[in-house]
C-alpha positions as CSV (number, residue, x, y, z in Angstrom):
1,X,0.0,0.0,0.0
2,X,3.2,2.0,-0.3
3,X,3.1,2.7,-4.0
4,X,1.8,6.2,-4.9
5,X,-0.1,7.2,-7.9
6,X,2.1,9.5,-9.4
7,X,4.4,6.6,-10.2
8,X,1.3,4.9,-11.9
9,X,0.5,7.5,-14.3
10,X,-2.9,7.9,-13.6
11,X,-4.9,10.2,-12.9
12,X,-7.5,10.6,-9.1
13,X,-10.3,8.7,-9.5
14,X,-13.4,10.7,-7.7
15,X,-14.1,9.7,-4.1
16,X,-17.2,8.7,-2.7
17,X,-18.5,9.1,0.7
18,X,-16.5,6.5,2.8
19,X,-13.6,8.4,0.9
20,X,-14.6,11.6,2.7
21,X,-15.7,9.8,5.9
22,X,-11.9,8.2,6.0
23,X,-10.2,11.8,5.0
24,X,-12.4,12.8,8.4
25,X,-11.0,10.5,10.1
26,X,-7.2,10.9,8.8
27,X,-7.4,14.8,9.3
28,X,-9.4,14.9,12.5
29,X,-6.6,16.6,14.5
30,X,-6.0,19.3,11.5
31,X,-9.5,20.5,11.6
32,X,-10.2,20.0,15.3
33,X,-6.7,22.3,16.0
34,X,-7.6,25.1,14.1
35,X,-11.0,25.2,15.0
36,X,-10.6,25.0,18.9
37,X,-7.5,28.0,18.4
38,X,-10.1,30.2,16.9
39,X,-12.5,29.1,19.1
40,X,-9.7,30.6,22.2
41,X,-8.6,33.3,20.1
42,X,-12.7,34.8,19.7
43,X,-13.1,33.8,23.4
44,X,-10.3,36.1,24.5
45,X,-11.1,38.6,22.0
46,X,-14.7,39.1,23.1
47,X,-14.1,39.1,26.5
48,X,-11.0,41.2,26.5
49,X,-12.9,43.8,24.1
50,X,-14.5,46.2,26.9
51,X,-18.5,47.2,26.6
52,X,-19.1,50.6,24.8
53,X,-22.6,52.0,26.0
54,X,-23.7,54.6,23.1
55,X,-26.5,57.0,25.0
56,X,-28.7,58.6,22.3
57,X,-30.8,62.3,22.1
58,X,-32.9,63.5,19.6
59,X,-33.2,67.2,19.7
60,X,-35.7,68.5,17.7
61,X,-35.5,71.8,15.4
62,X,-38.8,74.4,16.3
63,X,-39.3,76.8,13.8
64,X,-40.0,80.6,14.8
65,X,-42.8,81.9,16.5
66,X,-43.8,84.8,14.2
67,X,-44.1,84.2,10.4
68,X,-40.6,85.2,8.4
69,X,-43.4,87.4,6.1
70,X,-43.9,90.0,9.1
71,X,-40.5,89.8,11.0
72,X,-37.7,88.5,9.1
73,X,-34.3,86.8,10.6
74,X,-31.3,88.4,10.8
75,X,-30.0,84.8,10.4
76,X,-30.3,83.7,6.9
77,X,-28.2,80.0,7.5
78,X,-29.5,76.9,7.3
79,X,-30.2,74.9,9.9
80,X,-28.0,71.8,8.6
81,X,-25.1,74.4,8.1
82,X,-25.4,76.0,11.8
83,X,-26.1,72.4,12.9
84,X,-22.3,71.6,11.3
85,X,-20.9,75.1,12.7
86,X,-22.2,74.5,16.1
87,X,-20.5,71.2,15.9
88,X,-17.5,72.2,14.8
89,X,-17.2,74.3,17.8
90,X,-18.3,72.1,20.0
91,X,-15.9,69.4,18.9
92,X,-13.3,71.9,19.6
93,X,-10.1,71.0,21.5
94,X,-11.2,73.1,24.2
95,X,-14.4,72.3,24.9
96,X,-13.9,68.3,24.1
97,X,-10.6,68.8,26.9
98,X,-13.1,70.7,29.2
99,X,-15.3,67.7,29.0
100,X,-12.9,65.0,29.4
101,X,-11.5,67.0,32.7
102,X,-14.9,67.4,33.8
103,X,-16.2,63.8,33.8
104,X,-13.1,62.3,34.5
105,X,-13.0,60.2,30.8
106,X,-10.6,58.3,29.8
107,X,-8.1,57.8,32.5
108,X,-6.1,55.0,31.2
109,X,-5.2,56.8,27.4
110,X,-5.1,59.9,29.7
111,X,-2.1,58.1,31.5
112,X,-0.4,56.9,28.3
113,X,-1.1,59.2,25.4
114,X,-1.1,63.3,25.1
115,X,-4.4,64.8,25.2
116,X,-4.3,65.7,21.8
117,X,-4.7,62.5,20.6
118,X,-7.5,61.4,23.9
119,X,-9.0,64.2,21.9
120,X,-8.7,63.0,18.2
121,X,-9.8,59.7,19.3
122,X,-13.3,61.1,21.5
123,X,-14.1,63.3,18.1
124,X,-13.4,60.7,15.7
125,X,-15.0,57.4,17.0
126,X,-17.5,58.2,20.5
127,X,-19.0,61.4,19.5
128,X,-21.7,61.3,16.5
129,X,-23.6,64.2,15.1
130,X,-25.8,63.2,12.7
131,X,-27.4,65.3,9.8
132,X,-31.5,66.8,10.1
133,X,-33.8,64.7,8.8
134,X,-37.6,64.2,9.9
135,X,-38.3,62.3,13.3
136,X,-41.6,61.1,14.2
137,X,-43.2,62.9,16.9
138,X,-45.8,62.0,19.3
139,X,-48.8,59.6,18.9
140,X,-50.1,61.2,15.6
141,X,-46.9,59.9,13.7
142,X,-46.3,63.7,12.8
143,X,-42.8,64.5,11.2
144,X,-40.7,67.2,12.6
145,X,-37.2,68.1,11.6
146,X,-34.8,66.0,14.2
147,X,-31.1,65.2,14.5
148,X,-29.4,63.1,16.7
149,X,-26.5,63.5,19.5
150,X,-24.9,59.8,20.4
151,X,-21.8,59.3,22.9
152,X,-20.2,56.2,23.3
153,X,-18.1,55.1,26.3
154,X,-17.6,51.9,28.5
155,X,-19.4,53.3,31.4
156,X,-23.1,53.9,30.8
157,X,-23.4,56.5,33.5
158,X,-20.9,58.9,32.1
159,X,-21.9,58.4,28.3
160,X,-25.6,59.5,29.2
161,X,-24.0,62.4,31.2
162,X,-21.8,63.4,28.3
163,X,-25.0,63.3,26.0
164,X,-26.8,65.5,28.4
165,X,-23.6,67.4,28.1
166,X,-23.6,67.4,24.6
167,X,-27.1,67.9,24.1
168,X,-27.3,71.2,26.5
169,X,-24.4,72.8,24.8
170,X,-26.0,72.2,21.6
171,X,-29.2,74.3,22.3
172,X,-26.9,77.2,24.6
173,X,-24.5,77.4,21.5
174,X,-27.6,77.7,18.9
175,X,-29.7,80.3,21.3
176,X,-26.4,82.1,22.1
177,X,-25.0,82.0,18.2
178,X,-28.5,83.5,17.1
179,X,-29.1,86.2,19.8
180,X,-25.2,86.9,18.8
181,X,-25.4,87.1,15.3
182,X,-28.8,89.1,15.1
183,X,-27.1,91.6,17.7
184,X,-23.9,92.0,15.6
185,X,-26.0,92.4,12.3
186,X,-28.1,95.7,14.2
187,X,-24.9,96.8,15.5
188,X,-23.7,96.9,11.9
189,X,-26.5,98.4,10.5
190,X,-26.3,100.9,13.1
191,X,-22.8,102.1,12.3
192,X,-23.4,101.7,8.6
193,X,-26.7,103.9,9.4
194,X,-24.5,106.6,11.2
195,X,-21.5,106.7,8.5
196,X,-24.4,106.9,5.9
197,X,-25.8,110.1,8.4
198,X,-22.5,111.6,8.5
199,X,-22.1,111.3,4.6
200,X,-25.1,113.0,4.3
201,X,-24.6,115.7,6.6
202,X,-20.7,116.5,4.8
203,X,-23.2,116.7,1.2
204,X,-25.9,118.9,2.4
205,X,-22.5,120.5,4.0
206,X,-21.0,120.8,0.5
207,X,-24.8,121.9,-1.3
208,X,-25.5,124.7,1.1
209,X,-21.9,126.1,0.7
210,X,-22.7,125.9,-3.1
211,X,-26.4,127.5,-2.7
212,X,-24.8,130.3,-0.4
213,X,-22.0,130.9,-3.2
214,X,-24.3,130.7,-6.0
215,X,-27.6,132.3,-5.3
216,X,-29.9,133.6,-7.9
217,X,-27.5,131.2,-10.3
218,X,-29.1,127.6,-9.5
219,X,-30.3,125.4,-12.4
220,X,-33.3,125.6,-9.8
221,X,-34.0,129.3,-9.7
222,X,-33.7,129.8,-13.7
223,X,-37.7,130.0,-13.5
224,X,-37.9,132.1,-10.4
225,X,-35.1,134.3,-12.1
226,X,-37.2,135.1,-15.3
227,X,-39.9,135.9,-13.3
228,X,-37.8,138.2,-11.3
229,X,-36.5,139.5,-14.7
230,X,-40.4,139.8,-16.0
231,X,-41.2,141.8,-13.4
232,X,-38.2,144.0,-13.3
233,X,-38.9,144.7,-17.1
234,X,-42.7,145.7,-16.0
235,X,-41.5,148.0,-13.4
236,X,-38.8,149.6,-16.0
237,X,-41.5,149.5,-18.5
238,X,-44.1,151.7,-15.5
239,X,-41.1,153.9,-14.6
240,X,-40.1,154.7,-18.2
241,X,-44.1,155.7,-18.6
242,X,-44.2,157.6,-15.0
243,X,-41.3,159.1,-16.5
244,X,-42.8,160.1,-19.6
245,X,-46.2,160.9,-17.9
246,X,-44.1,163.6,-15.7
247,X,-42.0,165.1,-18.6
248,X,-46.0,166.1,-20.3
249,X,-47.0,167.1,-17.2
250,X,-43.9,169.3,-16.5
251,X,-43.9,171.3,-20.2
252,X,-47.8,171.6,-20.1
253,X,-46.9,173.1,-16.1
254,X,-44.2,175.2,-17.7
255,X,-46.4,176.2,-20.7
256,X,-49.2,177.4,-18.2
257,X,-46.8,179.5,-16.3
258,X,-45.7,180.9,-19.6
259,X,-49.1,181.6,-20.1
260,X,-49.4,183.1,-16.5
261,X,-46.2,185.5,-16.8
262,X,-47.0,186.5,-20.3
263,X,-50.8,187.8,-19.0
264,X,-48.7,188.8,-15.9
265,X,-46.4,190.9,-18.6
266,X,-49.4,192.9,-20.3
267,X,-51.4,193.9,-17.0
268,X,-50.6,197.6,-15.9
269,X,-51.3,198.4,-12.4
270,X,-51.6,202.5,-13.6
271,X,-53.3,203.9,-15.9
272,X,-55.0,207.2,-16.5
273,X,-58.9,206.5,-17.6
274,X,-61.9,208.8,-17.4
275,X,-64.5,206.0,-15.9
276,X,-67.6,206.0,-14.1
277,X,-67.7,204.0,-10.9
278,X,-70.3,201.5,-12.5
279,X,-68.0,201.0,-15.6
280,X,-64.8,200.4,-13.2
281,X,-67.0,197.6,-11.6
282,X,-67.9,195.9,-15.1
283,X,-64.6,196.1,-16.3
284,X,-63.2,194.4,-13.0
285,X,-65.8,191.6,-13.6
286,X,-65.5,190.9,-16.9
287,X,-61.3,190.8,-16.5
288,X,-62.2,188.4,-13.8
289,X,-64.0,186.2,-16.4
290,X,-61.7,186.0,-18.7
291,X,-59.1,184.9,-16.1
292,X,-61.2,182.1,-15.3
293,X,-61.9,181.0,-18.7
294,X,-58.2,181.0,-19.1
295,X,-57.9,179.0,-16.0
296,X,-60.3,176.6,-16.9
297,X,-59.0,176.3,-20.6
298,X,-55.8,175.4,-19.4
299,X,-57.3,173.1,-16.5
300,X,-59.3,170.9,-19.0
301,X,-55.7,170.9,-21.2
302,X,-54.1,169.4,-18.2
303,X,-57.0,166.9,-17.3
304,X,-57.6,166.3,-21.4
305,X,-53.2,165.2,-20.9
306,X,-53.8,163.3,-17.6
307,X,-56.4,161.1,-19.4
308,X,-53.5,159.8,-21.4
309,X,-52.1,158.1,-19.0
310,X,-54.5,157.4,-16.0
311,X,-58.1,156.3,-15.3
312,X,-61.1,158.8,-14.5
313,X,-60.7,157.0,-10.7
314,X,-56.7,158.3,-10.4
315,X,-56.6,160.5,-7.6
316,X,-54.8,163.3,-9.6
317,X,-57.8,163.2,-12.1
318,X,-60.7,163.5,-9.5
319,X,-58.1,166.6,-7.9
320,X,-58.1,168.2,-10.8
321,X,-61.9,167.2,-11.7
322,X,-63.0,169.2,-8.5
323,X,-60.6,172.3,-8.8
324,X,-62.1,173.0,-12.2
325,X,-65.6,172.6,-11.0
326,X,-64.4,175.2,-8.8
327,X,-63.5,177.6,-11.5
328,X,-66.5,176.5,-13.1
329,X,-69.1,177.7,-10.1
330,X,-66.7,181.2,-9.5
331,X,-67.4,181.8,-13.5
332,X,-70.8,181.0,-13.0
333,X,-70.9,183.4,-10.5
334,X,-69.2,185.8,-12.0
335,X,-71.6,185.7,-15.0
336,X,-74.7,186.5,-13.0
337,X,-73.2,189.1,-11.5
338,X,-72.7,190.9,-15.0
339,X,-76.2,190.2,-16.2
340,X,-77.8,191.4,-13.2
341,X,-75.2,194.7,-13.7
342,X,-76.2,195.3,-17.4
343,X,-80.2,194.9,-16.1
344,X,-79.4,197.7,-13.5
345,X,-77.7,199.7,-16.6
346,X,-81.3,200.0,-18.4
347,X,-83.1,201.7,-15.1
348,X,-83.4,205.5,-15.4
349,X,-80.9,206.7,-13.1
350,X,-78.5,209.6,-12.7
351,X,-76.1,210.4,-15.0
352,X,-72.7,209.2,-13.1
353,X,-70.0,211.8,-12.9
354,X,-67.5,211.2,-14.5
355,X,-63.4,211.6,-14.0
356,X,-60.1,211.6,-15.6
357,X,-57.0,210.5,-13.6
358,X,-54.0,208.3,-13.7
359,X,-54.8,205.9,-10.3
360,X,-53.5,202.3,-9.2
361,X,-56.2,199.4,-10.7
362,X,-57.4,197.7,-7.8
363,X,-58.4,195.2,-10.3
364,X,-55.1,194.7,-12.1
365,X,-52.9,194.9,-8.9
366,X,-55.2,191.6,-7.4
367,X,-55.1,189.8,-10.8
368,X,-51.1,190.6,-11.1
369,X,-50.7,189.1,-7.5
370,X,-53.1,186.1,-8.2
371,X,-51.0,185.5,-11.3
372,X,-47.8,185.9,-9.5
373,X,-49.2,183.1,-7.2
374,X,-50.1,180.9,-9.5
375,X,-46.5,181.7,-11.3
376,X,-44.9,180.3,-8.3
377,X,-47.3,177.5,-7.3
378,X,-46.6,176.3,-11.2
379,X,-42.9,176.8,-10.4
380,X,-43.2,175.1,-7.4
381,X,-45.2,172.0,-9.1
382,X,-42.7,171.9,-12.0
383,X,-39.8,171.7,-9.2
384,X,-41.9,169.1,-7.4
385,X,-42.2,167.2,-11.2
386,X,-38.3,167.4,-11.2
387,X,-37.7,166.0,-8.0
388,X,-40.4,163.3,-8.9
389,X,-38.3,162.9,-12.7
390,X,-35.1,162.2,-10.7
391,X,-36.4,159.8,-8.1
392,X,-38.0,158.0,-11.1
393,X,-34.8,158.5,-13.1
394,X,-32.8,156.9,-9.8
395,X,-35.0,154.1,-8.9
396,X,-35.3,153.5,-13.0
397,X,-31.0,153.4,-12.6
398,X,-31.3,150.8,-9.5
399,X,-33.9,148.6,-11.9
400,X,-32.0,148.6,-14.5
401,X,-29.0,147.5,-12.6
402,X,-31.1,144.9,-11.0
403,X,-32.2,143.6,-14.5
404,X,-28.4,143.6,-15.4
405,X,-27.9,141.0,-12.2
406,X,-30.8,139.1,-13.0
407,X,-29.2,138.6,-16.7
408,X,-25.7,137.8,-15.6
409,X,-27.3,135.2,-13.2
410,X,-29.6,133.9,-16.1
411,X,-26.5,133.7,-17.8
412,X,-24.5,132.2,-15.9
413,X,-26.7,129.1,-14.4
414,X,-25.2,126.7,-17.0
415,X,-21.7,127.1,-15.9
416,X,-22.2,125.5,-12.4
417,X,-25.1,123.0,-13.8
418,X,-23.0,120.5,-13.9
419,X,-21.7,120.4,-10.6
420,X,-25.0,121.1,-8.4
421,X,-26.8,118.3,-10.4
422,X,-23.5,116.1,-9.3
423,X,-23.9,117.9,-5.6
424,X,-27.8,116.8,-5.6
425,X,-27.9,113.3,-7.1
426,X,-24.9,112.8,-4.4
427,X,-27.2,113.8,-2.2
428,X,-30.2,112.1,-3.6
429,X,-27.9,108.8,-3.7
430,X,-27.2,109.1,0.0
431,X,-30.3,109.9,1.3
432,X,-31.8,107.0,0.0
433,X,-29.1,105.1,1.4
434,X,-29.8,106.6,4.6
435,X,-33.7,105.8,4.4
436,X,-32.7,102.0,3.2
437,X,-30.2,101.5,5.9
438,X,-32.9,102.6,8.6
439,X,-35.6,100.6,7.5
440,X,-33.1,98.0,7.7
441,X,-32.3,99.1,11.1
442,X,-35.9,98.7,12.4
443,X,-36.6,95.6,10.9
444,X,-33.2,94.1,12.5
445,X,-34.3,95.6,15.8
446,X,-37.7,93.9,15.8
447,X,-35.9,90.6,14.7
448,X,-32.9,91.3,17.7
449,X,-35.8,91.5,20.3
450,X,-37.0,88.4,18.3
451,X,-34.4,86.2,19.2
452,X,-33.6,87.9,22.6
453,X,-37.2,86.4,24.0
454,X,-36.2,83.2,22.0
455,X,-38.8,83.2,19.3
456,X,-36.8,82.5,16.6
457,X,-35.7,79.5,15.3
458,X,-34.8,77.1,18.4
459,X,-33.6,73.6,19.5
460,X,-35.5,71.8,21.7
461,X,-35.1,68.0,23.2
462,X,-37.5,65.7,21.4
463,X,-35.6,62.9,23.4
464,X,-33.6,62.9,26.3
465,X,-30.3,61.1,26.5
466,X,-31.3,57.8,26.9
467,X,-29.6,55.6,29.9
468,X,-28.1,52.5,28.2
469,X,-28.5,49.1,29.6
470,X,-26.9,46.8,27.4
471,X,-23.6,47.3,25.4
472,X,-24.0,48.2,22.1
473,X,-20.6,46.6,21.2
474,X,-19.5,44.1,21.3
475,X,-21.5,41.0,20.1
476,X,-19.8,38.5,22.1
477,X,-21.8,35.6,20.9
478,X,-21.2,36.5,17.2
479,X,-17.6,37.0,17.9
480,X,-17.5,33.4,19.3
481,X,-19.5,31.9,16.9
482,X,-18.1,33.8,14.0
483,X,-14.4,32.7,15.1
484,X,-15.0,29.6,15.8
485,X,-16.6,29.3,12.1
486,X,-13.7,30.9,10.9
487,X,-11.6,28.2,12.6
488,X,-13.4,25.6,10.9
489,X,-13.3,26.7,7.5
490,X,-9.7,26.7,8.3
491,X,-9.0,23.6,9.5
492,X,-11.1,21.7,6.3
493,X,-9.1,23.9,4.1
494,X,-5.7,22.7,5.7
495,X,-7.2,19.2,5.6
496,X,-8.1,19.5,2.1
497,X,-4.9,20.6,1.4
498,X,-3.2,17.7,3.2
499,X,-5.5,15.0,1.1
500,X,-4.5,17.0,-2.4
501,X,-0.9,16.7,-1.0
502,X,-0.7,12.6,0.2
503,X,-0.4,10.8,-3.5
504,X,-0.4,7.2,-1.3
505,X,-2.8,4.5,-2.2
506,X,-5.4,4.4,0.9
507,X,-7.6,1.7,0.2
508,X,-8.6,-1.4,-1.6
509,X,-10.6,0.8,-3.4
510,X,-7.3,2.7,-4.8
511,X,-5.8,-0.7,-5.7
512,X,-8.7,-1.8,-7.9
513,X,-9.1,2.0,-9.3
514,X,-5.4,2.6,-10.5
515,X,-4.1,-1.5,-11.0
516,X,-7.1,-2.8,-13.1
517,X,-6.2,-6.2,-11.3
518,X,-8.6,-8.0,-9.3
519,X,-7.6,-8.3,-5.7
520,X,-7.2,-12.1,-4.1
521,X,-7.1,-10.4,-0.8
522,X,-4.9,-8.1,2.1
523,X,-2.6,-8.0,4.6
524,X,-3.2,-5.3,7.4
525,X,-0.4,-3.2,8.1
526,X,1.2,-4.7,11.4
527,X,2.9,-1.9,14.0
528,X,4.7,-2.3,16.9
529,X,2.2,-1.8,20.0
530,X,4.6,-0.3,22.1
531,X,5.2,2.4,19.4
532,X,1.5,2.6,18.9
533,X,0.3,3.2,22.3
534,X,3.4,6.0,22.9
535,X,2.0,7.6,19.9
536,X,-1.6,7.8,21.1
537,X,-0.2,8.6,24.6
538,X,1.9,11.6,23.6
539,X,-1.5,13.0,20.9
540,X,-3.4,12.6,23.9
541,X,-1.0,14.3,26.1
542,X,-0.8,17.4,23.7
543,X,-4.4,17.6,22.5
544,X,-5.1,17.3,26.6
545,X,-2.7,20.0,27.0
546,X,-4.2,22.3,24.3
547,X,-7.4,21.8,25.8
548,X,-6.0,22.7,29.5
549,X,-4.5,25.6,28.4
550,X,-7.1,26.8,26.3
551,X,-9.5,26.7,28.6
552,X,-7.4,28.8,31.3
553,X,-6.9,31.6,28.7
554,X,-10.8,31.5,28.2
555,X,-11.3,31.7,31.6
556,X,-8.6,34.2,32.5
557,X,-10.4,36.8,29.9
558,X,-13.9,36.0,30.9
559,X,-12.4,36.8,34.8
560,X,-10.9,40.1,33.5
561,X,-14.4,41.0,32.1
562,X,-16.9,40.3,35.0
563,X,-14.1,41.2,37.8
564,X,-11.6,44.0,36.7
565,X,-13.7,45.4,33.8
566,X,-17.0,45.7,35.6
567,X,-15.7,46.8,38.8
């Protein structure tokens, strides 16, 4: 049974059942081995692996009190992105070391490691944040946006206090972060709002100074400067007529006096005349009436020139009006007089005595005087009309200049155009920047006192830490089992490998299979007993030993578990 089949030349010949069933038996101790040192190996591993409690919160995201329609937030992140910012600093160095000193964690890596990496390893592996989605709350199965806060550490008591720990820092950061940033965004608009203010101010600054040293020449005042120039030319125009108006009046004064001193020049006060009494008093009446139809000629010549220029209601009319119906009554008068003189003449009466001598005229001497008077009242009006002329003739000087000004300014509005429309759309520009940064202001204030009573957008706990009471890791029993499956697999595999490796004829079987010769019958293989029971001593010795040994490891890690881990 020596011979092997690769000296026959043949190739396997497929094995049956009682094949395998002997291989079982021939590789027993390879598959056993391996199986029972996995089996040890997952033993120790899953008892030597500590417990890891995970405590778990659910905090839930509550959306603001008052509509964003009516007060808007002066936080415009997302929740998910605050949600990673908040984490971010609260996964901080700092706080993560402030912590681990506060709930005494992790003494042993404390002892051995640098807290940097005690650090690293809390933030990378116990801690988990994870991302808002939509948790179902109360009985009603109602959704609500929800993320969750997990700790995991060997000690259930400190990983629900580090959730709690977690959890409350979480909400303080997001109420504190909020009322922060809505603060700092009304403090900004508040100093934007007073730069923009003091911006302003420096423009109106700069636009009054311009105003001040170009009034009358503003784009602006163009209108209110042609009006000025209309009516300037309307009081030129009523001066230049006053003027005129006094220059008639003055030579038809002058040609009255004219008048008066040339009736002044032929009036004798002497004469010698041979008169009655009766003929002195007719002649003195009827030089009287020709006076006063001189006087009232030359009245109605100066109120036919006054028409000219004024209304029947101007007060100089109505004066002169009255004085000449003055004249009119006294001629009137006058007239009577005579007639009732001429009706005396035709009575039969005494022949009047008469006389022949060179005597002062009453008459002529009164009428000479009267003239004289009305010479120097005419010489006094004409002086008046002069003084009148000049004041017209200065204020028409002073409008003139003033129409002068008015043109220059008229004139000169285009050359500084340019710069006061730059000077008032600046202003323009920065006012409305002024009124947009204060409405800003008051909507930010209203959205400041928002968050400040914590009406905004908030975090509350949907679920409290939870208290864990049973590991979540590890799986002891699938450790075991798993390794003591892997062991298996390992020991048919070296098995198998042992069977494709022995080329020896096993059995009858073999003989038949690869000698095509009929078999008369076998010899069993005859061994020493001595040699035989020393082998089966020293595999029982070792396997005993294996088992022994085994076992005190197994047991060894299941005391450091329930006695030195759990105390």
């Amino acid at each position: 049974m020596a011979l092997e089949m690769d000296n026959l030349n043949v190739s396997r010949r497929v094995p049956d059942m009682e094949d395998y069933v002997d291989m079982l038996r021939r590789q027993k101790a390879w598959i056993a081995g391996p199986a029972f040192a996995a089996l040890v190996i997952a033993v120790v591993v899953a008892f030597l692996w500590p417990d890891t409690f995970v405590s778990t919160a659910v905090v839930r995201v509550v959306p603001p009190q008052v509509p964003a329609a009516f007060v808007p937030s002066n936080v415009n992140m997302e929740m998910t992105e605050r949600i990673n910012s908040m984490a971010q600093q609260i996964l901080s160095r700092s706080t993560l070391t402030n912590i681990i000193n506060t709930h005494g964690l992790y003494a042993r890596d404390r002892a051995r490691l640098p807290m940097e990496d005690v650090v690293e390893g809390m933030r990378k592996k116990d801690v988990r944040i994870s991302s808002v989605v939509n948790f179902s709350a109360g009985g009603g199965g109602r959704q609500v946006p929800a993320f969750q806060i997990s700790f995991a550490y060997d000690d259930r008591m400190k990983a629900h206090k580090v959730c709690q720990d977690l959890v409350g820092r979480f909400i303080n950061e997001n109420t504190r972060d909020r009322t922060n940033q809505s603060v700092f965004t009304t403090q900004f608009l508040k100093d934007q709002l007073e730069l923009a203010r003091r911006d302003l101010d420096v423009v109106e600054d700069k636009l009054a100074k311009f105003r001040i040293a170009n009034a009358g020449k503003l784009p602006d005042q163009v209108q209110q400067n042609l009006q000025q120039l209309s009516a300037l030319e309307q009081r030129m125009a009523n001066m230049n007529g006053q003027a005129s108006r006094l220059n008639q009046e003055k030579l038809l004064l002058e040609s009255q006096r004219r008048i008066y001193q040339e009736q002044l020049n032929t009036i004798s006060t002497t004469e010698e005349v041979t008169i009655t009494q009766q003929q002195q008093q007719i002649q003195a009446k009827s030089q009287r009436i020709l006076r006063l139809e001189s006087e009232i000629q030359n009245m109605e010549l100066q109120i036919a020139a006054m028409r000219e220029n004024y209304t029947e209601n101007h007060p100089d009319v109505q004066r002169m009006k009255a004085a000449l119906s003055v004249l009119r009554k006294n001629k009137d008068q006058l007239d009577k007089d005579e007639l009732a003189t001429e009706r005396a003449k035709k009575k039969p009466e005494e022949e009047p005595k008469e006389t022949k001598k060179k005597v002062v005229n009453p008459l002529a001497v009164r009428e000479s005087r009267e003239l004289e008077a009305a010479i120097k009242r005419l010489q006094s009006a004409i002086e008046a009309k002069d003084l009148e002329a000049e004041e017209v003739k200065k204020a028409s000087a002073a409008t003139e200049a003033s129409i002068k000004a008015a043109q220059a300014r008229i004139e000169a509005t285009p050359l500084g155009e340019k710069e006061y429309i730059d000077l008032m759309r600046e202003r323009d520009l920065v006012r409305a920047r002024v009124e947009d940064l204060n409405k800003k202001q008051g909507v930010s204030n209203i959205a400041t006192a928002l968050e400040t009573r914590q009406q905004g957008e908030n975090l509350e706990l949907l679920d409290p830490a939870s208290v864990p009471q049973k590991p979540s890791e590890p799986d002891r029993a699938m450790i075991i089992g798993a390794g003591s499956a892997v062991g298996l697999v390992l020991g048919f595999v070296f098995a198998a490998a042992r069977e494709l490796k022995d080329s020896t004829i096993k059995n009858l079987k073999d003989v038949r299979a690869y000698t095509q010769l009929n078999i008369l019958g076998s010899i069993p293989l005859l061994e020493n007993d001595l040699v035989v029971r020393r082998r089966r001593r020293l595999s029982w010795l070792a396997w005993t030993t294996a088992c022994i040994f085994g076992v005190v490891i197994m047991s060894g890690s299941m005391y450091y578990y329930f006695f030195v881990l759990k105390v």
